[in-house]
C-alpha positions, 0 to 999 in steps of 0.5 A: 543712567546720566540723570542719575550719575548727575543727581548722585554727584550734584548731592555729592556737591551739595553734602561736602559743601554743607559739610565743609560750612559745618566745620568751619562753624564749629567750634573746634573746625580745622581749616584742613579737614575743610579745605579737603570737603571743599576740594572733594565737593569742587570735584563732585561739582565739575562732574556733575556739571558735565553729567549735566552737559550729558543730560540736555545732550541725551534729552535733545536727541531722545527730544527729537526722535519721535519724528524718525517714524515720520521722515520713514514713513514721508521718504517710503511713501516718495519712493512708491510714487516713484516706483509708481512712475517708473511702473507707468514708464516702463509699461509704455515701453514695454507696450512700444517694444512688445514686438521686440522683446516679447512678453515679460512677466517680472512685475519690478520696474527697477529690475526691468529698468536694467534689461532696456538699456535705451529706457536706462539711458532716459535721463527722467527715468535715470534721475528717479532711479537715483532718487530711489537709492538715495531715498533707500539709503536715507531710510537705513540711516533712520532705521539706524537712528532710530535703533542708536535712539533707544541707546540714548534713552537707556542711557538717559533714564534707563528707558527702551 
């Protein structure tokens, strides 16, 4: 769409220019009737300028945003190794206090976290948790750059 207003406008530019050359060539050209071309075909320029501004904007962030699904897909798979790790944590624990707690069945260490304050309290354990929600916020940030990405495709060139 932005591509589009700039190329309208740069032929606007471009029509009142030669317009303007044309009358001032004729035989007859009134100097009014050319300087309101020219007036016309500066003001069609500046916008086009500025839709053209718009267009190595839009074309920088549409430029950049096949490497989304990468970020995704490298933050998803550190957050399994850390769920990983911490699965492997709280078995330990869960092994060392059997006697104490009994048998669990819930299978999510994050939520097993929670129920042993003195494995909460475990500083590794602790700094991976907030790894993991750091990670997950920075996962809803790309997803919702990836949605505001075809936004700016659409108003590039109309695209999805």
């Amino acid at each position: 769409m932005v591509s589009l207003f700039f190329i309208i406008f740069l032929a606007l530019t471009v029509f009142f220019v030669v317009r303007c050359i044309k009358e001032v060539k004729s035989e007859n050209g009134d100097v009014d009737v050319c300087c309101g071309y020219l007036i016309v075909a500066i003001i069609a320029g500046i916008v086009s300028i500025i839709f053209l501004i718009w267009v190595f904007i839009l074309i920088n962030i549409v430029g950049t945003g096949y490497t989304i699904d990468n970020k995704i897909a490298m933050y998803e798979e550190e957050n399994a190794s850390i769920e990983e790790s911490i699965n492997v944590t709280v078995k330990s624990y869960m092994d060392f206090e059997a006697r104490t707690y009994g048998e669990l069945k819930d299978k999510d260490a994050i939520n097993l976290v929670s129920l042993f304050p003195e494995l909460k309290s475990d500083t590794l354990v602790q700094k991976q948790i907030e790894v993991y929600v750091a990670n997950n916020d920075k996962i809803k940030e790309l997803k919702e750059e990836k949605i505001d990405l075809s936004k700016s495709k659409w108003k590039l060139y109309f695209g999805k």
